[in-house]
N, C-alpha and C positions, 0 to 999 in steps of 0.2 A: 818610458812606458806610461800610457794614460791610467790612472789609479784615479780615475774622476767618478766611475763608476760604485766604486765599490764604498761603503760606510765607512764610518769611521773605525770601528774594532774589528773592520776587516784588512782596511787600510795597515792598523796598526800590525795586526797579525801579516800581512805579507813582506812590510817592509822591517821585520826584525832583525835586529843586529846582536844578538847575544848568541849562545855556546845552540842550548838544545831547548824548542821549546813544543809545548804540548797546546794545537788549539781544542780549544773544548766546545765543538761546535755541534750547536743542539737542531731538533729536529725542523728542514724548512731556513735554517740560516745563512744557506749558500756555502756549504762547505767544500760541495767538488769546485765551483768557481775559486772559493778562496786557496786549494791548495795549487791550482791551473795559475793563476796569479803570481801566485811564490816562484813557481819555477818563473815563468815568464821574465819577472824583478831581476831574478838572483842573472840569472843571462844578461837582462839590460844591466846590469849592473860589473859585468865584464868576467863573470864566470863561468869558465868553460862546460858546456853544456855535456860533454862527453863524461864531466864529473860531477855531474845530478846525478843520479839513481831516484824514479819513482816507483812505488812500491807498492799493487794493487792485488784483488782478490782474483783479479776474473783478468784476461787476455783482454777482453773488448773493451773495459775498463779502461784497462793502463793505454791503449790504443786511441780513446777518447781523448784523452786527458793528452796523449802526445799530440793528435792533430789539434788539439784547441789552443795547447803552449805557443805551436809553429802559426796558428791563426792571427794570435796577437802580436807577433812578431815578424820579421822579415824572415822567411821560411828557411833560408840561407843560416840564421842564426841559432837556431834549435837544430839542426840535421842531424845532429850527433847525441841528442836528449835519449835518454835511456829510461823505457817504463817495461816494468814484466810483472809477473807473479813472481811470490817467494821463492818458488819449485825451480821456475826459470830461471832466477837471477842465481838462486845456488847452483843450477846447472852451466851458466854460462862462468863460475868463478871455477868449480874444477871442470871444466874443459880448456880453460885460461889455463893455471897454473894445475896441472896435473900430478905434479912432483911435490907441489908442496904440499897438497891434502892427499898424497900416496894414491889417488884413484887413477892412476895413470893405464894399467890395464882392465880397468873394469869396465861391465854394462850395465847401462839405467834397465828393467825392467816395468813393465804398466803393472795395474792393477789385475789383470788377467794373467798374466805372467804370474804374479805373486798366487793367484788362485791355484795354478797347475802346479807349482812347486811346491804344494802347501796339502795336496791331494796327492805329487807323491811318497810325501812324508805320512800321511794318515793313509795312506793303500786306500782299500776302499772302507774305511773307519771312519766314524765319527765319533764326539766326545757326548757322551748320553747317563741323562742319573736322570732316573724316574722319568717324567716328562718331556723334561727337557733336553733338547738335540741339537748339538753345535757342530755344523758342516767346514769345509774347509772357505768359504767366504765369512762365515763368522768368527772363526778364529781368525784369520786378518784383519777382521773390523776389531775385535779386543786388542791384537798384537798391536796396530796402530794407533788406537787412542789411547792405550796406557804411554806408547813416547812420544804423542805428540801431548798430551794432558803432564804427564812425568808423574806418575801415579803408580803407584804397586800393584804386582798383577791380582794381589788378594781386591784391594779396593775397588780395581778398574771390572771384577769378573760382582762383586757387591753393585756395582754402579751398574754395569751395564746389563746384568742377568735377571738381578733381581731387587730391581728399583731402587737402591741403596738401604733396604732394609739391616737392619742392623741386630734382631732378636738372636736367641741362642738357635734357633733352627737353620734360621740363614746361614749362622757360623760357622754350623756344623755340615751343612751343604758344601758352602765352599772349601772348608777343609778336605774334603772330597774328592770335588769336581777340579780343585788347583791342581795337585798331580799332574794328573792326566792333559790339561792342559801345557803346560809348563813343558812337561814332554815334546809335546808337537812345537812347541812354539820353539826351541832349545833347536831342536831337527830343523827347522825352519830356516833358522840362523847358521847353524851349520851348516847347510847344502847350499845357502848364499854364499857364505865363504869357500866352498869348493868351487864355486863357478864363476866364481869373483863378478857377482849382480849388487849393484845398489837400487834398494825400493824407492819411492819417493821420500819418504819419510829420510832415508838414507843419507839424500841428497843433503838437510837440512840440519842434520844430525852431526855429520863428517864437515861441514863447514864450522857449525856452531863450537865445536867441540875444538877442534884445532885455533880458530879467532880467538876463543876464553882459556885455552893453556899455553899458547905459544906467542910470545911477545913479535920472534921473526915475523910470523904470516901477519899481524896488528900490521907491523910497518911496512910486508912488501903490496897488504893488499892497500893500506892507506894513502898509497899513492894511485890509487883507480878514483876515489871520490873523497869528495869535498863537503856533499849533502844530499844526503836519504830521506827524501818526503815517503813519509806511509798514508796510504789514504785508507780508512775504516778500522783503525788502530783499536776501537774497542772488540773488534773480531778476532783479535791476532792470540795464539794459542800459548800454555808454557814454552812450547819449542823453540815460537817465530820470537818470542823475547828472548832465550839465549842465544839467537842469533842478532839477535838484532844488539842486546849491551854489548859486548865488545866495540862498538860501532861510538859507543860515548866517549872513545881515545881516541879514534882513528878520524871521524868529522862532526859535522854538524849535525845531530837528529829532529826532524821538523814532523812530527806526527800530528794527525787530524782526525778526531772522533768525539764520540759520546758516550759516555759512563751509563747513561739512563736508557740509551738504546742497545745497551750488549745483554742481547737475548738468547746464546748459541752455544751454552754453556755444554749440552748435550754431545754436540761438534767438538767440543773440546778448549772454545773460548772462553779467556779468563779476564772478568770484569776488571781485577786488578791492576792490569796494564795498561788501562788508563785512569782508573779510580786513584790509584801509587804512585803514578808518573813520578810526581816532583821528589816524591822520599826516595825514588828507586835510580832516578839521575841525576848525577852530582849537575851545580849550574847549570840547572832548567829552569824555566817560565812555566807560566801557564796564565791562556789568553781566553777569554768568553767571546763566543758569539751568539746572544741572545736576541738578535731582532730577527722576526720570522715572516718571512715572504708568502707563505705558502696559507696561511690560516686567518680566519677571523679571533679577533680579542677573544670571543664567547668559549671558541673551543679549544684554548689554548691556556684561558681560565681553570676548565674544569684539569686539563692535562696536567696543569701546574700543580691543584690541586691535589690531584692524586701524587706526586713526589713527593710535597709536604708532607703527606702522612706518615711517608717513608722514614725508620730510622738511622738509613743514610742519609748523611748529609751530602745533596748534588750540587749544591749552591749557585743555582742560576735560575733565573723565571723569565720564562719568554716573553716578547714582544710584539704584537703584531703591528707591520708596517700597514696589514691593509685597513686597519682597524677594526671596526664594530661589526656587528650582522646577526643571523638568527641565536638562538640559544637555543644548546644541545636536547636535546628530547630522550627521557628516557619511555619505550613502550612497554609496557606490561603485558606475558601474552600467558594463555591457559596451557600452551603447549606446541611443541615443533609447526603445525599445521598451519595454528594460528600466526603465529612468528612469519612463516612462507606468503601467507595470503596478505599480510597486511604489506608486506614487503614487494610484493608483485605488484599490489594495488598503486602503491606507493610509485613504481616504477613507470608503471603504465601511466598514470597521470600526467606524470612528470614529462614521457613521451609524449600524448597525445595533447595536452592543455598547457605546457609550460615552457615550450621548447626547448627541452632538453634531449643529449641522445641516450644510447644504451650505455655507451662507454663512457657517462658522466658518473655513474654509477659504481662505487667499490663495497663488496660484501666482504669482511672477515671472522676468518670465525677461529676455531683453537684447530681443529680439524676438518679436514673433508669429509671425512665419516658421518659428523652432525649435516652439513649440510643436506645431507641424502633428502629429505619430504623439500627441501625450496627447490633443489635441482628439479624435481618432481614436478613440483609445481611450476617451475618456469618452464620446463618441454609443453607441461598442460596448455598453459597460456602462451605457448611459442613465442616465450621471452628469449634470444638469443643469447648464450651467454659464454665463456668459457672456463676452465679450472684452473686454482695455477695453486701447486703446490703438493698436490696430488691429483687423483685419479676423479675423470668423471663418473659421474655413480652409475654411467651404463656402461663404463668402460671395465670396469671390477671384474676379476674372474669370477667370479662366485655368481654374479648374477650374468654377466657373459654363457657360463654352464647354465644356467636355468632357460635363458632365451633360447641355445641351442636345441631346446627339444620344442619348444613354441616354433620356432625356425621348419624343422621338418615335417610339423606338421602341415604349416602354411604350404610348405612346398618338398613333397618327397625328394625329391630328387637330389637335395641343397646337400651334397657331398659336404663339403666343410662343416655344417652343423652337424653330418654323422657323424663326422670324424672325432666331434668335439664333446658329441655327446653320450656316444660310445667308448670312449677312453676315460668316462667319470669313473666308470664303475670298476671292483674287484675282477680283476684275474681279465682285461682287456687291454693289452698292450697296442703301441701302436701297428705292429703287424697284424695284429687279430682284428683290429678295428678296421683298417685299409679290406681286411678282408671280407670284415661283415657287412660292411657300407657298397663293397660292392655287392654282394646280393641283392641287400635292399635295394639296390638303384635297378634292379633288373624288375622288381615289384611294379604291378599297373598300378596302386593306389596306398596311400598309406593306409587304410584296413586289411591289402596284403601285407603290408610293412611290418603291422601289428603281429597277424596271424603267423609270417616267417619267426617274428620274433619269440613267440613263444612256440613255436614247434621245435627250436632248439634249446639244446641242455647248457645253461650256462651256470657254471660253478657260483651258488651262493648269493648273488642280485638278479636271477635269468629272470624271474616273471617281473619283478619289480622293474625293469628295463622295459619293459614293454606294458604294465599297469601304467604307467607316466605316459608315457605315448597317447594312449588309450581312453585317459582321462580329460589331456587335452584336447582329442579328437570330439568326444561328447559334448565340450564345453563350448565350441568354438564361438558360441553366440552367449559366453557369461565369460568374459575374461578376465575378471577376478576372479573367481570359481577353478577356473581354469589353470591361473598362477598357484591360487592358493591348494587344489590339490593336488598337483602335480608335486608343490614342494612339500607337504606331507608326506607327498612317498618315497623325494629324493632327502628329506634331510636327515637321515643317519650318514646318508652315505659321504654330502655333503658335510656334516658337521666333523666328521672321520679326517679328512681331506683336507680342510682347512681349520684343523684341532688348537692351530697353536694361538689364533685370535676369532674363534666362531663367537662363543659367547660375548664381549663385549665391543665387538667389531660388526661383524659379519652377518649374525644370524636375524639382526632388525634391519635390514635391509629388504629381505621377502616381503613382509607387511605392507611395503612402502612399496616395492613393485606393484603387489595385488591394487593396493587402492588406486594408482597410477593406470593399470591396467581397465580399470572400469570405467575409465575416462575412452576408450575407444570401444566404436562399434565392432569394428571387422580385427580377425588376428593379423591380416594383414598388413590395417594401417598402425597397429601397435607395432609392430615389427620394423616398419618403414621408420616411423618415426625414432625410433631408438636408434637404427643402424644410420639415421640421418644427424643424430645427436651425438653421434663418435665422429663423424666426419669433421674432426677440426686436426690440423698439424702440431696443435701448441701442446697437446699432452702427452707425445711420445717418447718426449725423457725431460729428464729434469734439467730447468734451464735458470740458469738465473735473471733477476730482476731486470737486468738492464737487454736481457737477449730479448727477454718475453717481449717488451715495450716496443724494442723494432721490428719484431715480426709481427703486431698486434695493431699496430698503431694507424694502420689504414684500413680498421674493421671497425665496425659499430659493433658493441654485444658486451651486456654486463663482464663487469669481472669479477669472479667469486675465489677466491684467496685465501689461503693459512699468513696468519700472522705474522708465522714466522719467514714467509715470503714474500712479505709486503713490502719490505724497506724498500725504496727507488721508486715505490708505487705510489699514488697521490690521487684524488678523485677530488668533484665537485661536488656529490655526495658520498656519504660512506655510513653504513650499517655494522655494528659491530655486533654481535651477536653473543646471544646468552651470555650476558656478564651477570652473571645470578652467585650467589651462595655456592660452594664447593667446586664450583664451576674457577671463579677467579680469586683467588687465590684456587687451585685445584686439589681436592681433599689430601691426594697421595704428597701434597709439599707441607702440608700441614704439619708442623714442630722444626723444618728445618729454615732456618734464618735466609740463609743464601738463598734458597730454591724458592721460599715466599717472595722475596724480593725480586729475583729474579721475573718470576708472574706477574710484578708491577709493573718492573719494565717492559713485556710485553704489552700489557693493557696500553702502556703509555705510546707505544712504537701505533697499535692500530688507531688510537685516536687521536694520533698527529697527522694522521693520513689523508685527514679532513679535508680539505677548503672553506668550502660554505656551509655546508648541513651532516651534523653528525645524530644519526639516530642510534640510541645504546640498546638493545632489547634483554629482557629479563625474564623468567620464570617467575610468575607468579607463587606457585608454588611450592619452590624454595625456599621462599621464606618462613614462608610454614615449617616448612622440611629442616630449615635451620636452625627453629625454634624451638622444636622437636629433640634436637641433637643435641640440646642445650638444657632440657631438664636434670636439674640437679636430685639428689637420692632422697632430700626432704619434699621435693615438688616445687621448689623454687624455681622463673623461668629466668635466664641470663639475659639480658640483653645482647643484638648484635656484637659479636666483638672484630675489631679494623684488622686482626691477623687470619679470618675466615670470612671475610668480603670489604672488596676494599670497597665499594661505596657506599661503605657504611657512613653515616654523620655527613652524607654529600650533602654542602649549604643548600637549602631549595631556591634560592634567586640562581641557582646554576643549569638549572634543567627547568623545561616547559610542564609550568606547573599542573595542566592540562593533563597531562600523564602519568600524574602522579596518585591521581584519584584511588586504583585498588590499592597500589602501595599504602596509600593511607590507613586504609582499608583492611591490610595485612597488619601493620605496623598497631594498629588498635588493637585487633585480637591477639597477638603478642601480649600487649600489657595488660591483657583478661586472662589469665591463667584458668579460669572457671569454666568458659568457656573451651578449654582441650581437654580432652580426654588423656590425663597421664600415665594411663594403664600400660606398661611397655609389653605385656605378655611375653617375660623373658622368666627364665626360671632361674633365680640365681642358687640353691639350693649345691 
């Protein structure tokens, strides 16, 4: 096998001859090559291919990886290489050996399956204390991440209910609400074992458990393989590590990740499994690969940076083979708007003066949610774009309900927007709707539409159903006016409806319609344009990084991305968005070590994502706002502190000092205390 390609501490990492070793391959280093390589070797090297096991997150993955094995090779020579998910490969061991993990009469079960079982153990119940309502898909989502995490159901219902708070109210909540769950979930488990079903998790569970107690299954399965390459080991959950140590008796363990990029803790990924590797397996390695393909020097400086500050130790600083190039820019902006326009401007240049295309371009931001005013802004300016990670901002129920009544007006007749906008309200099901929609459709004009709508008695919203109509009809030539009072007279109903994320989700999203809306003459062509801005394939379900890329990849049109769906993603330029005060680190991680940390590691995963230009944007603000946050009870102001923003103390030769100006600016009235008003108007009394 030619190894003329590869570096040298790629070289060495493929060609290893010890027990188990862990590479620690950083962001941009060529890690899927280098684990595609290992297999490739270990085959030229006279190992039977039928005893690799590779070991990947995603089906297309492990598919890549097998066609590129058989690429380097005589195709004849790899036929027999074996790449799946965890899910699969534990599926394919007991359907192997059925007698020796006792699953010989049972059936796997999907995720929908577990739902209906699960519903009919709660009848028509759900688990409900005050507020808050736990349906039969959210008890599955607790029941599964407490064993794929191996977490206690007290912890996992603290973790996942109610932000890991930890006060005496919380305590006293879960005290409570555990009962009741523990119930269903016990039912749960019971009626699997009458119908003899294993969950996924199951699968994963009944392998691991029988490999770490019984020495027989070590030895009958340790003649199936020789060597387990895992690719993205720092993803890999409590679970996938009980299954996977047993495996340090039975062959060789070859894993491939990074400690600085395990962002997914939420999922259930534990940094540990790769940060522990060498203490948690007896004769291991561990191998660096620090020279990075993908970045210039500049922006891999500041990336570096930001780990040093960290008080873990990663002990590795990248390298760029391409070398030198721009230095990162941080922008300073007054506000979301601002941040959109200079961002658009930005974009557009770059198309029309510097020839670049759309898809040179990567936005990331913490959420889609923030996004909402650039999405805006780029329909305004017909910047092509798409979402990946969530939902487009026209694509949102909430504001999908809001267009629907802009929709009939534009055109009585649009059955579907009845449909849709008649079932918002109290006491209209879908049969009543199907049946009110048709009246209306017999209507010559929607001022009949109006008029039928209020000659009838409808329990509780009747006139208000037909005020909203009525308002938009007036408006038609102010379509702000138009949005904006239309949703004054739907948002109780709406805030009702979507209660459980209105306020710090939902409900700044109308503002951002209306101004949106004032950008068009006609309701028409606002209309057009929004149902033209849903017209893409890529956001109808959640796809991961490496699917999006091949469906995507022979379109031009920004990419606007969460963070946490970046990884595989890589741009010539890339916008990281609001790295401001409370923002990164995010207030709610604030006092917990892991979870601060964790936030680093995202910061680090978006601006390795770079190539050539990394622009960072900030809130002005903030920094005010943090400085604020920071008066002490004598009127002392603290200084920034590095555990409530991490680019605190950023060397200035690391950013375009050009941008640094208000910062500066901030950072001065900071150290004027006389200049803030320290009056908190809080009554401590």
């Amino acid at each position: 096998m030619d190894l003329s390609e590869l570096n040298s501490n790629q070289q060495k990492a493929v060609t290893f001859e010890g027990k188990h070793l862990l590479v620690l391959a950083g962001a941009g280093t060529g890690k899927t090559k280098t684990i595609i390589s290992r297999a490739a070797y270990l085959i030229s090297q006279g190992v039977d291919p039928g005893k690799i096991q590779i070991l990947t997150f995603t089906k297309r993955a492990a598919s890549e990886i097998i066609n590129r094995v058989k690429a380097n090779l005589d195709n004849s020579q790899a036929k027999n290489l074996n790449g799946s998910t965890f899910h699969s490969w534990c599926n394919q061991l007991l359907t192997k050996f059925p007698n020796l993990f006792g699953t010989k009469s049972f059936t796997v079960i999907d995720q929908d399956d577990q739902v209906s079982i699960m519903k009919l153990v709660c009848g028509n119940n759900y688990v409900q204390y005050e507020d808050l309502r736990i349906k039969a898909e959210g008890l599955i989502d607790l029941y599964s991440f407490a064993r794929n995490t191996k977490k206690s159901l007290s912890d996992t219902i603290r973790l996942k209910l109610f932000n890991n708070l930890n006060d005496e109210d919380t305590v006293e909540k879960i005290k409570l609400i555990k009962p009741k769950i523990e119930v269903l979930l016990r039912g749960y488990e019971q009626k699997k074992k009458e119908r003899k079903y294993l969950d996924y998790d199951d699968m994963l569970l009944v392998v691991a458990i029988r490999l770490n107690k019984d020495p027989e299954a070590r030895r009958v399965v340790s003649s199936q393989y020789e060597h387990i390459l895992v690719d993205e080991m720092q993803d890999t959950n409590p679970l996938q590590w009980d299954l996977l140590n047993p495996f340090q008796k039975i062959c060789h363990l070859y894993c491939v990740g990074d400690d600085a990029q395990s962002i997914y803790s939420f999922r259930g990924a534990d940094f540990k499994n790769v940060h522990s590797f060498k203490e948690r397996v007896e004769n291991s390695e561990v191998y660096k690969l620090d020279q990075n393909y993908r970045s210039t020097q500049e922006i891999l400086d500041i990336s570096n940076w930001l780990l040093e500050q960290s008080p873990i130790e990663y002990g590795k600083e990248l390298i760029s083979v391409r070398g030198d190039g721009s230095v990162p820019e941080i922008i300073n902006v007054e506000n979301e708007w601002e941040e959109a326009d200079f961002i658009s401007e930005t974009i557009i240049e770059n198309f029309t003066k510097n020839n670049k295309t759309y898809k040179d371009h990567l936005i990331l931001s913490r959420s889609q949610y923030y996004t909402r005013s650039l999405q805006a802004t780029f329909i305004k300016n017909k910047i092509p774009y798409v979402t990946y990670g969530g939902r487009k901002f026209m694509e949102s129920a909430h504001i999908k309900d809001m267009v629907s009544a802009l929709r009939v007006v534009n055109n009585k007749d649009d059955e579907i927007a009845w449909m849709r906008y008649l079932s918002i309200w109290e006491g209209i099901g879908e049969i009543k709707a199907a049946r009110y929609t048709g009246e209306l459709l017999f209507q010559k004009s929607i001022e009949d539409c109006i008029d039928w709508l209020k000659s009838i008695i409808l329990e509780n919203d009747g006139k208000i159903i037909a005020d909203v109509i009525e308002t938009i009809a007036k408006n038609r030539d102010n379509l702000k006016e138009a949005v904006d009072g239309s949703f004054h007279l739907m948002e109780e109903r709406l805030a009702f409806k979507y209660r459980k994320d209105w306020e710090n989700k939902r409900k700044g999203d109308f503002p951002v319609l209306g101004i949106l809306a004032k950008n068009y003459s006609t309701l028409g062509e606002f209309i057009t344009e929004c149902t033209l801005d849903n017209a893409t394939d890529i956001n109808n379900s959640p796809v991961l990084a490496d699917s999006f890329i091949n469906r995507s990849e022979d379109k031009d049109h920004v990419i606007i991305s969460t963070i946490h769906s970046a990884k595989g993603l890589e741009s010539d330029v890339c916008f990281v968005l609001n790295v401001s005060p409370k923002a990164f680190p995010s207030s709610w991680t604030l006092g917990n070590i892991d979870e601060v940390e964790e936030e680093r590691r995202v910061l680090y995963v978006a601006m390795t994502r770079a190539k050539n230009q990394l622009f960072i944007t900030r809130n002005i603000h903030s920094l005010h706002a943090q400085s604020s946050s920071s008066v002490q009870n004598n009127g002392e102001i603290k200084p920034l502190q590095p555990e409530t923003y991490f680019l605190h103390g950023l060397p200035e030769e690391m950013v375009e000092q050009s941008t640094k100006e208000r910062f500066e600016q901030a950072a001065k009235d900071i150290e004027e205390p006389n200049k803030i008003d320290l009056s908190s108007g809080m009554d401590f009394s």
